[in-house]
DSSP file (Angstrom, degrees, kcal/mol; ACC not computed):
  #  RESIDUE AA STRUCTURE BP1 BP2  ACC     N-H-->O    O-->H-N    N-H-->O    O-->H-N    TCO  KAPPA ALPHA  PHI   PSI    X-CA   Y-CA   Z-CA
    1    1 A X              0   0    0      0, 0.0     3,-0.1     0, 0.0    89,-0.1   0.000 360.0 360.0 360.0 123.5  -65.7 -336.8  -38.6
    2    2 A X        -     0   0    0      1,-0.1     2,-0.3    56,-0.0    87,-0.0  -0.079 360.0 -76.8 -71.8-172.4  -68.8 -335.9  -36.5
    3    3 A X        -     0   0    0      1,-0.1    56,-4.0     2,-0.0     2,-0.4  -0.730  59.0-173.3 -95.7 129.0  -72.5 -336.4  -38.0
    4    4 A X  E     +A   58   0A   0     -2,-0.3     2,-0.4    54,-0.3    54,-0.2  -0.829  20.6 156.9-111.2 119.1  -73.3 -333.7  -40.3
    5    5 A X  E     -A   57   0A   0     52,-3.5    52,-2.3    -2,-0.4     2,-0.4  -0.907  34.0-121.6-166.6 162.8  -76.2 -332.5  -42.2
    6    6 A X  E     -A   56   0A   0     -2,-0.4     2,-0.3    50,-0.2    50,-0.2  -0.752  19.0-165.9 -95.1 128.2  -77.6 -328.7  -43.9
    7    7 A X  E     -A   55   0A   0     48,-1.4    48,-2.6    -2,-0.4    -2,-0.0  -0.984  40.4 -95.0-118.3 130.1  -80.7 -327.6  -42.6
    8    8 A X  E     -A   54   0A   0     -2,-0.3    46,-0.2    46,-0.2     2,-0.1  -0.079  54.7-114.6 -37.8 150.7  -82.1 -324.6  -45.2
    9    9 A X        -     0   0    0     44,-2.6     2,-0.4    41,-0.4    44,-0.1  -0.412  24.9-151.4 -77.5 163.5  -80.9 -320.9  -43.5
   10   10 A X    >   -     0   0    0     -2,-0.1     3,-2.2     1,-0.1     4,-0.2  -0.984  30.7-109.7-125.8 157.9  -82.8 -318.4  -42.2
   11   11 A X  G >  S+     0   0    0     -2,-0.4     3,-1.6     1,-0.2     4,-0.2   0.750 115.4  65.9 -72.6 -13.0  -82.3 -315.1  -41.9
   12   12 A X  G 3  S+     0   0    0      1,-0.2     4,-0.4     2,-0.1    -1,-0.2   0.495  97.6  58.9 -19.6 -25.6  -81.9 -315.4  -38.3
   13   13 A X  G <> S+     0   0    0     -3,-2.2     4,-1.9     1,-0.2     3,-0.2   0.683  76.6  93.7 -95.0  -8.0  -79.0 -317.2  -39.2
   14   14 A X  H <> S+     0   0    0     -3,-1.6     4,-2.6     1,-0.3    -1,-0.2   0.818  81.5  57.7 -73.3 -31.0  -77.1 -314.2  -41.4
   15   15 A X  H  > S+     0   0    0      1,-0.3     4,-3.3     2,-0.3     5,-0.5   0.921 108.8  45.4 -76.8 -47.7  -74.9 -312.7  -38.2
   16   16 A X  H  > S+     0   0    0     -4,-0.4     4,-3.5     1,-0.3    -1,-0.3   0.954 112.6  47.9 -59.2 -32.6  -73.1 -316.1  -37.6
   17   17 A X  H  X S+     0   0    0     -4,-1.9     4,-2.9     1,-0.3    -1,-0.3   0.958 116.4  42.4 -86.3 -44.1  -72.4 -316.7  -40.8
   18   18 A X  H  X S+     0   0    0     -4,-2.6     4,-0.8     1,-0.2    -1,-0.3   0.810 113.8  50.8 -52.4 -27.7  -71.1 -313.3  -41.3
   19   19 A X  H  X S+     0   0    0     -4,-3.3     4,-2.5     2,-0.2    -2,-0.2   0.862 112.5  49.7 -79.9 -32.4  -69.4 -313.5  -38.1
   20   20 A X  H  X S+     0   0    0     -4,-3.5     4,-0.8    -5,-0.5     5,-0.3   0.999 106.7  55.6 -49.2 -72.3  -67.9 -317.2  -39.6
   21   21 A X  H  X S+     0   0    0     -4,-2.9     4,-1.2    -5,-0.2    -1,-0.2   0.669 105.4  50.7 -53.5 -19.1  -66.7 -315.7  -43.0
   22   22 A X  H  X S+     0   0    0     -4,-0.8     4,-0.9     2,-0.1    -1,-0.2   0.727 111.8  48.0 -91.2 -22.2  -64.5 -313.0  -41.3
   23   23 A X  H >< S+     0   0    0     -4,-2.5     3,-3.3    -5,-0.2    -2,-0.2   0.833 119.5  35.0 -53.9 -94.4  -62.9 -315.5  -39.2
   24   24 A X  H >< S+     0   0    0     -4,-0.8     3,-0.6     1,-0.3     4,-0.4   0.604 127.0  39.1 -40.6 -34.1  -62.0 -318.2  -42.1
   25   25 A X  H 3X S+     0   0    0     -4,-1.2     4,-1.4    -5,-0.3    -1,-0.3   0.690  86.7  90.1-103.8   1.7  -61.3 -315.6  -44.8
   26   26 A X  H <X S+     0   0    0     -3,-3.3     4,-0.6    -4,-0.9    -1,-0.2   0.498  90.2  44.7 -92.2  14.3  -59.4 -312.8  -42.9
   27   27 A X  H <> S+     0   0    0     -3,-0.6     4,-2.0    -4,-0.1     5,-0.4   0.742 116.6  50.3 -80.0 -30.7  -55.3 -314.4  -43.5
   28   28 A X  H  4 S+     0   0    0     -4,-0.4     4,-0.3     2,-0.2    -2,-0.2   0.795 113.7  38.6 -55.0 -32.2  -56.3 -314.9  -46.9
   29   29 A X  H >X>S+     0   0    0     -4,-1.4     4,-2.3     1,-0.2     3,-1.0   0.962 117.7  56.3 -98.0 -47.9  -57.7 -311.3  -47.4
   30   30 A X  H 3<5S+     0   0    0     -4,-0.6    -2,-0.2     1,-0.3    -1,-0.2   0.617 104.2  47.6 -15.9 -42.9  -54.8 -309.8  -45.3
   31   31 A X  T 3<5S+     0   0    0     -4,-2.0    -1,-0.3     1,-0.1    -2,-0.2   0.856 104.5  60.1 -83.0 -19.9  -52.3 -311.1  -47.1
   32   32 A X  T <45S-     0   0    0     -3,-1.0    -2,-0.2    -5,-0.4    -1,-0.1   0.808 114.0-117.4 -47.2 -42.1  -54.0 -309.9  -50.2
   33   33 A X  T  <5S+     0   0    0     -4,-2.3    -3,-0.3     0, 0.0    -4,-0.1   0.555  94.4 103.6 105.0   6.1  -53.6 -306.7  -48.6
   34   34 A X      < +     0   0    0     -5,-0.9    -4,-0.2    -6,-0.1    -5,-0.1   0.534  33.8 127.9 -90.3 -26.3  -57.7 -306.7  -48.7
   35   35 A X        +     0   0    0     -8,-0.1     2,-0.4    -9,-0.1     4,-0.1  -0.047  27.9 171.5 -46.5 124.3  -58.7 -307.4  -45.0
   36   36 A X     >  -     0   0    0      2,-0.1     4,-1.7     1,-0.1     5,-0.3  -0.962  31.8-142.4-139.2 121.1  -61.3 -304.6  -43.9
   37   37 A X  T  4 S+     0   0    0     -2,-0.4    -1,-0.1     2,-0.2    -2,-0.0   0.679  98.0  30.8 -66.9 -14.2  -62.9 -305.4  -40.5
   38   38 A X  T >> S+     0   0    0      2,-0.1     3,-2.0     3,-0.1     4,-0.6   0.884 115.2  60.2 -85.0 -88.4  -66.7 -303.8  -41.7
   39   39 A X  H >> S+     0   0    0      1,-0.3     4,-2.5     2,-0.2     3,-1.5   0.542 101.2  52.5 -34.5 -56.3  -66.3 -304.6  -45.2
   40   40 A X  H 3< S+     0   0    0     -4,-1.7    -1,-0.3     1,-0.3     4,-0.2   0.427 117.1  36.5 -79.0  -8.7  -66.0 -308.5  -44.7
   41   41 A X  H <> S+     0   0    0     -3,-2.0     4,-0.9    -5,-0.3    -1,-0.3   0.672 111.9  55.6-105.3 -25.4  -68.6 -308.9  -42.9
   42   42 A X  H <X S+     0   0    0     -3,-1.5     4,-2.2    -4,-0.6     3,-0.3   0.936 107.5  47.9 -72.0 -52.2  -71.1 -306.4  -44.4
   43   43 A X  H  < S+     0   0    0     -4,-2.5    -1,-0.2     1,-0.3    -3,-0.1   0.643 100.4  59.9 -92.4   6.3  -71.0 -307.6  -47.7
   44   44 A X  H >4 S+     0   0    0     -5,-0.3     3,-0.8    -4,-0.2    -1,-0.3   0.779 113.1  54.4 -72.5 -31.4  -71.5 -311.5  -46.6
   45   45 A X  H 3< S+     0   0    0     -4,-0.9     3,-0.5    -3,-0.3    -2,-0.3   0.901 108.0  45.4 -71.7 -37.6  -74.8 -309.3  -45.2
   46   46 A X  T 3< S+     0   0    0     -4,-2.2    -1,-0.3     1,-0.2    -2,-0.1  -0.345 113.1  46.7 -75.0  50.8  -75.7 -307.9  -48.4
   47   47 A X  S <  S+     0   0    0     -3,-0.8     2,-0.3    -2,-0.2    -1,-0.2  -0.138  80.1 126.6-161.2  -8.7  -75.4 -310.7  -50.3
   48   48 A X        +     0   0    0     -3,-0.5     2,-0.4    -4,-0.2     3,-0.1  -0.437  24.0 168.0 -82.5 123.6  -77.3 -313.0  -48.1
   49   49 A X    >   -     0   0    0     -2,-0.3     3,-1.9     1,-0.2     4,-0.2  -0.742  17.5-164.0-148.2  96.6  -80.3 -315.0  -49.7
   50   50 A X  G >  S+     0   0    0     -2,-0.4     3,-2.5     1,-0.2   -41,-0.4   0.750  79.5  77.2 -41.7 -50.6  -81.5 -317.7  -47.4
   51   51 A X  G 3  S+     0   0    0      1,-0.3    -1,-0.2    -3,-0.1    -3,-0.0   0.526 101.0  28.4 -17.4 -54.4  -83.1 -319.2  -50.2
   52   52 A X  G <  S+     0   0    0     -3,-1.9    16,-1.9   -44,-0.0     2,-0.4   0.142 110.6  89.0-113.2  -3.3  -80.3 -320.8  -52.0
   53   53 A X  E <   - B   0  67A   0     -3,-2.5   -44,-2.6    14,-0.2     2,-0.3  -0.822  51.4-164.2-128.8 165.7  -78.2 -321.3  -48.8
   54   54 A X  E     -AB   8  66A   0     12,-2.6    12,-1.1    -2,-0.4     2,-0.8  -0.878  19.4-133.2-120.8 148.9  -77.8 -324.1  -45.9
   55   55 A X  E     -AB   7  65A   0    -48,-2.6   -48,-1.4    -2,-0.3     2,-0.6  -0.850  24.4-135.1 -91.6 142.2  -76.2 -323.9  -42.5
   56   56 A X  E     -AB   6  64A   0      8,-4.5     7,-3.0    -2,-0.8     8,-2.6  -0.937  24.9-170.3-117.5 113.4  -74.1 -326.7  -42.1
   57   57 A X  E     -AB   5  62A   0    -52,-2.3   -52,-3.5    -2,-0.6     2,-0.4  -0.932  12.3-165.9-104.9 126.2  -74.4 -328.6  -38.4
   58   58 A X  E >  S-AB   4  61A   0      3,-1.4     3,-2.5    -2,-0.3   -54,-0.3  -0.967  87.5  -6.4-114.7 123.9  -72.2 -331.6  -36.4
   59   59 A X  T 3  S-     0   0    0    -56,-4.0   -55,-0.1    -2,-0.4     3,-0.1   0.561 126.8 -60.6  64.8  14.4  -73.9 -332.7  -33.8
   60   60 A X  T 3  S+     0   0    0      1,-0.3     2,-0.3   -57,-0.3    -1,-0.3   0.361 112.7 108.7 103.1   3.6  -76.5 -330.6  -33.8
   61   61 A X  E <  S-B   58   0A   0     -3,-2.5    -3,-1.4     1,-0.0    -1,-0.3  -0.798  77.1 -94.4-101.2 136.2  -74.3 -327.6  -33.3
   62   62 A X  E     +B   57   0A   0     -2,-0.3    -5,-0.2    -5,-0.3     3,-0.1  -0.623  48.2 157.9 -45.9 123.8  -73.4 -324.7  -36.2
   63   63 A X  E     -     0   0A   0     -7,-3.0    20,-2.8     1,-0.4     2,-0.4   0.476  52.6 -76.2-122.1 -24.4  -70.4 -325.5  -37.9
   64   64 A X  E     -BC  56  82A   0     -8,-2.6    -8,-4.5    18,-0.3    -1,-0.4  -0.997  39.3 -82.7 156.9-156.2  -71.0 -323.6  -40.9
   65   65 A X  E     +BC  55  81A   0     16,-4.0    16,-1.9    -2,-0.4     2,-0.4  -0.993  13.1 175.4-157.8 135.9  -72.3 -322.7  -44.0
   66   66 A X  E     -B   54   0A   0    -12,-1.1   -12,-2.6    -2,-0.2     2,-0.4  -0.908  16.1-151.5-143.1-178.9  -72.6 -322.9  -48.0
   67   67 A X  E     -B   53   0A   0     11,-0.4    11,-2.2    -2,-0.4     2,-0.2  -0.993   2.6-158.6-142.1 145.2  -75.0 -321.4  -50.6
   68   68 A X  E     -D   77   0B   0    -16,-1.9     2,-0.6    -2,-0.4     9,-0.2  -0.683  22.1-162.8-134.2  79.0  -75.6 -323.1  -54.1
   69   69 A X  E     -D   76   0B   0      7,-0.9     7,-3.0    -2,-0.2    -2,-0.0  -0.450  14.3-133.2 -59.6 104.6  -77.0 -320.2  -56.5
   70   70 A X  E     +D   75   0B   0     -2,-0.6     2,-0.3     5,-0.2     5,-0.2  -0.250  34.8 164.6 -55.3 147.5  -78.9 -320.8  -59.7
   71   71 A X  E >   -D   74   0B   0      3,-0.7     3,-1.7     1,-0.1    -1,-0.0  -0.999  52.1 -88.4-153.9 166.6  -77.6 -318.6  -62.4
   72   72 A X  T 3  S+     0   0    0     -2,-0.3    -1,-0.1     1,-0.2     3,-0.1   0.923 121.7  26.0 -29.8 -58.3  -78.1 -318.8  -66.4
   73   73 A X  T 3  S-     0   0    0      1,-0.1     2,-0.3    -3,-0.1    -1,-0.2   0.106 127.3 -41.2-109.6  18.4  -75.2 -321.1  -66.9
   74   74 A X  E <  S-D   71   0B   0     -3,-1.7    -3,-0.7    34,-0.1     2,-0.4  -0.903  70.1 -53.6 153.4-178.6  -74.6 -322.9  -64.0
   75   75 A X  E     -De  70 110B   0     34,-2.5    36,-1.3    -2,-0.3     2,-0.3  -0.887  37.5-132.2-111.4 147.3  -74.5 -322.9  -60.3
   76   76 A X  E     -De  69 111B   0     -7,-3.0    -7,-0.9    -2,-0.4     2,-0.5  -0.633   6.4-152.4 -85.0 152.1  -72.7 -320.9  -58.0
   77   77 A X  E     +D   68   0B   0     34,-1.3     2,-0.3    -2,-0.3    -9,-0.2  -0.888  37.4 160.3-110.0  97.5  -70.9 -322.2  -55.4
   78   78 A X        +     0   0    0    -11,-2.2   -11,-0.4    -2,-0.5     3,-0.1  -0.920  37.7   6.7-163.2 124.7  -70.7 -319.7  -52.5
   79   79 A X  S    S+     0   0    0     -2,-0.3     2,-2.0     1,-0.3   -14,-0.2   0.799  71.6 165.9  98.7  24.5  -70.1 -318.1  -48.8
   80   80 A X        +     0   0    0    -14,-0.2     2,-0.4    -3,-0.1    -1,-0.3  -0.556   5.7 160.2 -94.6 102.4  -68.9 -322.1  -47.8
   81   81 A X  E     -C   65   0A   0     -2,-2.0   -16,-4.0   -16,-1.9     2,-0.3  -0.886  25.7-167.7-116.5 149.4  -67.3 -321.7  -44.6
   82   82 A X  E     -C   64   0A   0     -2,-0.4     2,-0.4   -18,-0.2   -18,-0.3  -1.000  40.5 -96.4-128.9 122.3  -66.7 -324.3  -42.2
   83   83 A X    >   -     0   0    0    -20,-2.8     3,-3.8    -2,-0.3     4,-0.4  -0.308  36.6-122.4 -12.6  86.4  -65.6 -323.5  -38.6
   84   84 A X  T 3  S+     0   0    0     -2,-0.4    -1,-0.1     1,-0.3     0, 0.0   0.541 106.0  62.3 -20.3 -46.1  -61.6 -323.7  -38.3
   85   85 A X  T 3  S+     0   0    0      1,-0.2    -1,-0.3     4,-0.0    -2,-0.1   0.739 111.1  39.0 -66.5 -31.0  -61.6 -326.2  -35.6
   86   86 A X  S X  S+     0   0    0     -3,-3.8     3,-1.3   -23,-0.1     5,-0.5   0.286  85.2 114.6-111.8  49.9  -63.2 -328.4  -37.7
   87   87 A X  T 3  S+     0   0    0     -4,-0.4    -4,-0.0     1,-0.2     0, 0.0  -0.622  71.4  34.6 -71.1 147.6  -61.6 -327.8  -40.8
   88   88 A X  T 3  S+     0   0    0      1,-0.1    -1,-0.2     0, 0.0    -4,-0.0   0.748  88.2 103.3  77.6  15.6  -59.4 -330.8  -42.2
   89   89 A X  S <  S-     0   0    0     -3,-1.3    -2,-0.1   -87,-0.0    -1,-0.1   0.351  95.9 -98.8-113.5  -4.6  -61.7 -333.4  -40.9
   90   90 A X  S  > S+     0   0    0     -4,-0.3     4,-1.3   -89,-0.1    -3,-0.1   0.205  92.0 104.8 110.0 -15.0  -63.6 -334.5  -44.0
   91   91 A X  H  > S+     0   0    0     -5,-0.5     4,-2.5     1,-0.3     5,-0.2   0.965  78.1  42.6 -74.6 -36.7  -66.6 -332.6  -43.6
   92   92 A X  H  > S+     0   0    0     -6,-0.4     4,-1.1     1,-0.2    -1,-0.3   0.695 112.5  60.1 -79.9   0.2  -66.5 -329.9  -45.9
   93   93 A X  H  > S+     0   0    0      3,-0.2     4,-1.6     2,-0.2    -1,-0.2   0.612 110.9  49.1 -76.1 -38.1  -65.1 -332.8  -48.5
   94   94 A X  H  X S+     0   0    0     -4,-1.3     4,-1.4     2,-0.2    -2,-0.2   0.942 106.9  43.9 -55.7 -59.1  -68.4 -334.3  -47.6
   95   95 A X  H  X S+     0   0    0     -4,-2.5     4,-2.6     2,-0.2     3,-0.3   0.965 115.6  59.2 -58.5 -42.3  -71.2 -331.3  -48.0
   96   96 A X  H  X S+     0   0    0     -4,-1.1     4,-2.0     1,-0.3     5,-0.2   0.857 106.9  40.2 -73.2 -55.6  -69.2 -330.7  -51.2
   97   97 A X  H  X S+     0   0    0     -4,-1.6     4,-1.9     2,-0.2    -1,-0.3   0.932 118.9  47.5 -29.8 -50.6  -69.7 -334.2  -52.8
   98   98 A X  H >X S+     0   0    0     -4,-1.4     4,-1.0    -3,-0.3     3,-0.7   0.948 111.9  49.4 -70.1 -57.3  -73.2 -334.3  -51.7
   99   99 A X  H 3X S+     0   0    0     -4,-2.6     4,-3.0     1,-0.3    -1,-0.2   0.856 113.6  44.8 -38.8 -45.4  -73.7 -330.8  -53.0
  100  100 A X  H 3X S+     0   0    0     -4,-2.0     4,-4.4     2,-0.2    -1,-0.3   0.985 102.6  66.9 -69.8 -35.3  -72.1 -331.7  -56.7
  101  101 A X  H XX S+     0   0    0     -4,-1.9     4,-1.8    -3,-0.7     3,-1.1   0.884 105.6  47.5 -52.7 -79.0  -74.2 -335.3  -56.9
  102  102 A X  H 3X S+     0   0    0     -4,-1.0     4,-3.0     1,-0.3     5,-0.4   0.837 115.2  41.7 -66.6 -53.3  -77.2 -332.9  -57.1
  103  103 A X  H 3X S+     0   0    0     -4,-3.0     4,-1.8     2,-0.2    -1,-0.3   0.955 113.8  52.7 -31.5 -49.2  -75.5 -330.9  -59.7
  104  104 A X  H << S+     0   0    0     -4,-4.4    -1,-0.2    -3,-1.1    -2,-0.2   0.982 113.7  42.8 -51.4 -51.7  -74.2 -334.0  -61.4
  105  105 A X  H  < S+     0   0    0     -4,-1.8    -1,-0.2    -5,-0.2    -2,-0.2   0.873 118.1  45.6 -69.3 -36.7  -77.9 -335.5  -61.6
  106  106 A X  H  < S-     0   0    0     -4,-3.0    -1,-0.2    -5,-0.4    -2,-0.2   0.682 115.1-114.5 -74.7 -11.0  -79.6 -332.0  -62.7
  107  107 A X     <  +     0   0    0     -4,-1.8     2,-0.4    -5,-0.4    38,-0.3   0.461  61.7 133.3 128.5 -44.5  -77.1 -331.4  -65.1
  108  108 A X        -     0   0    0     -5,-0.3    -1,-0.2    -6,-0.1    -2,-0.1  -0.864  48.6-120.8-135.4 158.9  -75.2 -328.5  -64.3
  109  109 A X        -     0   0    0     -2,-0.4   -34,-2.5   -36,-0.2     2,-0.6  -0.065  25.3-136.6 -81.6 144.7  -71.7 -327.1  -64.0
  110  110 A X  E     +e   75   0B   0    -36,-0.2    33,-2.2    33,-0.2     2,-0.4  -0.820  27.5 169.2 -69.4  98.9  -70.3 -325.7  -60.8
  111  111 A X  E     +eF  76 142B   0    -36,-1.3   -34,-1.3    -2,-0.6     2,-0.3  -0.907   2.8 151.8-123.3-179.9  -68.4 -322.6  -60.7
  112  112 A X        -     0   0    0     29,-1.9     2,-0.3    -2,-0.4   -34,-0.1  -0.776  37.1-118.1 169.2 150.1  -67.1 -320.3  -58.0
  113  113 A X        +     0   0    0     -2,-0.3     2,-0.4   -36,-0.2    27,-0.2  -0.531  27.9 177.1 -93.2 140.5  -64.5 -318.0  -57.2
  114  114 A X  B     -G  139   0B   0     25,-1.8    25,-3.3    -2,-0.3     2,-0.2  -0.967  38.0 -95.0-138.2 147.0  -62.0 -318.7  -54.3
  115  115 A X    >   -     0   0    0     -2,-0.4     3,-4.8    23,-0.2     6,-0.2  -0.455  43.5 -96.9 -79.5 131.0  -58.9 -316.3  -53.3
  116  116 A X  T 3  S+     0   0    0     21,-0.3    -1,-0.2    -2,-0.2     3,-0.1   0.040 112.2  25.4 -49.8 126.6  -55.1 -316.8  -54.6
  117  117 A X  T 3  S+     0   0    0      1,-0.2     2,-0.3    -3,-0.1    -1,-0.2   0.066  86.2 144.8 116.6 -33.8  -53.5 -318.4  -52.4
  118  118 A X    X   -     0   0    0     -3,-4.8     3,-2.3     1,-0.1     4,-0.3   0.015  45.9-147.4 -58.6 121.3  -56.1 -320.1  -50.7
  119  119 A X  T 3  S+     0   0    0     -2,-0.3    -1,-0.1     1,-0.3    -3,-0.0   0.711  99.8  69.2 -65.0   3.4  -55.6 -323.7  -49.2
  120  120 A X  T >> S+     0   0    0     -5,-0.2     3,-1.7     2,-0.1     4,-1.7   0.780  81.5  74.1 -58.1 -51.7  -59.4 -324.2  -50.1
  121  121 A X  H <> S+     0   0    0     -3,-2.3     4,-1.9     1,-0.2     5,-0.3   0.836  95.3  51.3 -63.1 -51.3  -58.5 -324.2  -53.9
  122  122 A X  H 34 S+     0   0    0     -4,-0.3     4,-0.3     2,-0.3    -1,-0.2   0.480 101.6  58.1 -53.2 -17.1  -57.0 -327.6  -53.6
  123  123 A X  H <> S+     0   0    0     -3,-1.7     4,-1.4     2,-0.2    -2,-0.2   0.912 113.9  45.1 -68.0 -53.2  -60.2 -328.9  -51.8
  124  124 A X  H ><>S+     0   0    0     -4,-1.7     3,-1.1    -3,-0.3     5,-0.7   0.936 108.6  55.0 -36.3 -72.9  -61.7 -327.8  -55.0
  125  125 A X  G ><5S+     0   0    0     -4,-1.9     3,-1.6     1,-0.2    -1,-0.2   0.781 101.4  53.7 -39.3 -36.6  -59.3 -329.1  -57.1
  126  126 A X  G 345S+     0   0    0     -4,-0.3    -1,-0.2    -5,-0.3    -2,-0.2   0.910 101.9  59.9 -88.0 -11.0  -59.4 -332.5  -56.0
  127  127 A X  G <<5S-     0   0    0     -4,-1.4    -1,-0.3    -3,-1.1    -2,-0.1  -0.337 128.5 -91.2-111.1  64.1  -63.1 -332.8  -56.6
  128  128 A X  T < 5S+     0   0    0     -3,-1.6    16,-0.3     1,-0.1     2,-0.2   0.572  79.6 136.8  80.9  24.3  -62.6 -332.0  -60.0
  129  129 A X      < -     0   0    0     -5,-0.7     2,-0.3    14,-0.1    14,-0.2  -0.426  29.2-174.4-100.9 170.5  -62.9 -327.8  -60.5
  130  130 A X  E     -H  142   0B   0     12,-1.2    12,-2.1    -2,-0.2     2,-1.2  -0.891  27.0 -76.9-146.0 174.3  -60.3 -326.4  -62.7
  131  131 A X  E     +     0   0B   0     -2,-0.3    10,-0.2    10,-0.2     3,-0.1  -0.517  36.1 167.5-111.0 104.4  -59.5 -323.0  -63.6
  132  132 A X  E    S-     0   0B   0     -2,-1.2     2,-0.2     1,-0.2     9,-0.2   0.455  72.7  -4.4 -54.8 -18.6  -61.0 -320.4  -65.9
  133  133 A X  E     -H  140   0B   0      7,-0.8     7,-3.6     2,-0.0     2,-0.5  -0.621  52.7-153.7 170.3 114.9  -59.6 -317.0  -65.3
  134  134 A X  E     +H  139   0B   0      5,-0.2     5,-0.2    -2,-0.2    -3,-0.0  -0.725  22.6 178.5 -94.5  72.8  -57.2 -315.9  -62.6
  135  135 A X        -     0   0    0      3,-0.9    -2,-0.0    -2,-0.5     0, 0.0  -0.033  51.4 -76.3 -85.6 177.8  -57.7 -311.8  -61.7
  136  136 A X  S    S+     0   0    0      1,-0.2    -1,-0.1     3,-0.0     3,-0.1   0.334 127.3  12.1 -77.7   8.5  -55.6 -309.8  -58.8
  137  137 A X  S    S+     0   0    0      1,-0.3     2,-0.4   -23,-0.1   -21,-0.3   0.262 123.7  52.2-163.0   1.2  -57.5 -311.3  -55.9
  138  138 A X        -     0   0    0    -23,-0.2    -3,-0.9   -25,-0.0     2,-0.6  -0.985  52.3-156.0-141.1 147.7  -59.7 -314.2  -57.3
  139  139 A X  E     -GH 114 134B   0    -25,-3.3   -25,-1.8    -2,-0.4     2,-0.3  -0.967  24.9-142.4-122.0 133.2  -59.2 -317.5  -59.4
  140  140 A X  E     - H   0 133B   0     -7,-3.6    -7,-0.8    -2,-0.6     2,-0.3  -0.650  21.2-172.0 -85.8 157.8  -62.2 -318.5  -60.9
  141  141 A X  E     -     0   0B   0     -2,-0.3   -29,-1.9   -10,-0.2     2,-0.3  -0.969   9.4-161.6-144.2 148.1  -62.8 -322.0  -61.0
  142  142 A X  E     -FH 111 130B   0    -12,-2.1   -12,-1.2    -2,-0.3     2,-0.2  -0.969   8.0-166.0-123.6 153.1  -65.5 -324.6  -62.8
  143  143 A X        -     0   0    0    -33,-2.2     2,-0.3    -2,-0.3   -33,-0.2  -0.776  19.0-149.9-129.5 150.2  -66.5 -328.0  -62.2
  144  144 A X        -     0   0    0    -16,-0.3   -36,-0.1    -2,-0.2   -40,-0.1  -0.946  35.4 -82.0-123.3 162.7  -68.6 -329.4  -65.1
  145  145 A X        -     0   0    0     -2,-0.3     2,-0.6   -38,-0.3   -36,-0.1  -0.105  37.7-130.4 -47.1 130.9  -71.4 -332.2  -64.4
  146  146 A X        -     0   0    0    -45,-0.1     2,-1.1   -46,-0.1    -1,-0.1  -0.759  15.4-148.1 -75.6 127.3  -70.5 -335.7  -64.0
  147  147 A X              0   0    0     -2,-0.6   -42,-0.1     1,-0.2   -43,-0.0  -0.642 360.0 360.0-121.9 122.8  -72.4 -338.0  -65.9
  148  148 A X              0   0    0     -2,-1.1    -1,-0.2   -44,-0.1   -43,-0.0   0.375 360.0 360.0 -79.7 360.0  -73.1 -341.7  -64.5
């Protein structure tokens, strides 16, 4: 695993990251029968709020990206893509630990929706999500805080 760290986004940043999310998610929405070559890109652009999100760098390079959204009842979990080539190397097992330790310590529960089928939902699963409500193209999932 190379050396990692999230630097805040910018909006500068919104076209890779769109361009990122139609790579990683388009077999998943294809087989869904959902892949739209616009759509998948557009609406990671309306949706984009640098605020809440980090770009995720190895080596100084952009590798990806995730977003951790306040919401009434928890935080969302969102738009985490990692670059395919380094997929399966430990990193995104990584941001995602660091990311829940701040949940854990603030308090609050993780949820977020990932697509059926996806081989992502077992990254999930093993740090501790289970699943709340399964619809015709998303399983919703929550993690609740650990407490030390």
């Amino acid at each position: 695993m190379g050396e990692w760290e999230l630097r805040p986004a910018s909006t500068s940043d919104v076209e890779a990251v769109a361009e990122l999310r139609a790579v990683v998610l388009r077999a998943d929405l294809e087989r869904l029968g959902r892949y739209d070559e616009r759509r998948v890109r557009q609406r990671l652009r309306d949706g984009f709020d640098r605020t809440h999100t980090w770009v995720i760098e190895v080596e100084g390079a952009f590798a990806g990206c995730v977003a951790l959204r306040p919401a009434e009842d928890a935080r969302w979990l969102e738009h985490f893509y990692l670059v395919p080539r380094l997929q399966g190397a430990g990193i995104g097992s990584a941001v995602l630990r660091a990311l829940l330790a701040r949940c854990d310590r603030s308090g609050d529960p993780v949820r977020l929706n990932v697509l059926r089928g996806s081989a992502a939902r077992r990254l999930y699963e093993r740090h501790g999500f289970t699943v709340e409500a399964v619809d015709a193209v998303d399983v919703f999932m929550v993690r609740e805080p650990v407490r030390t």
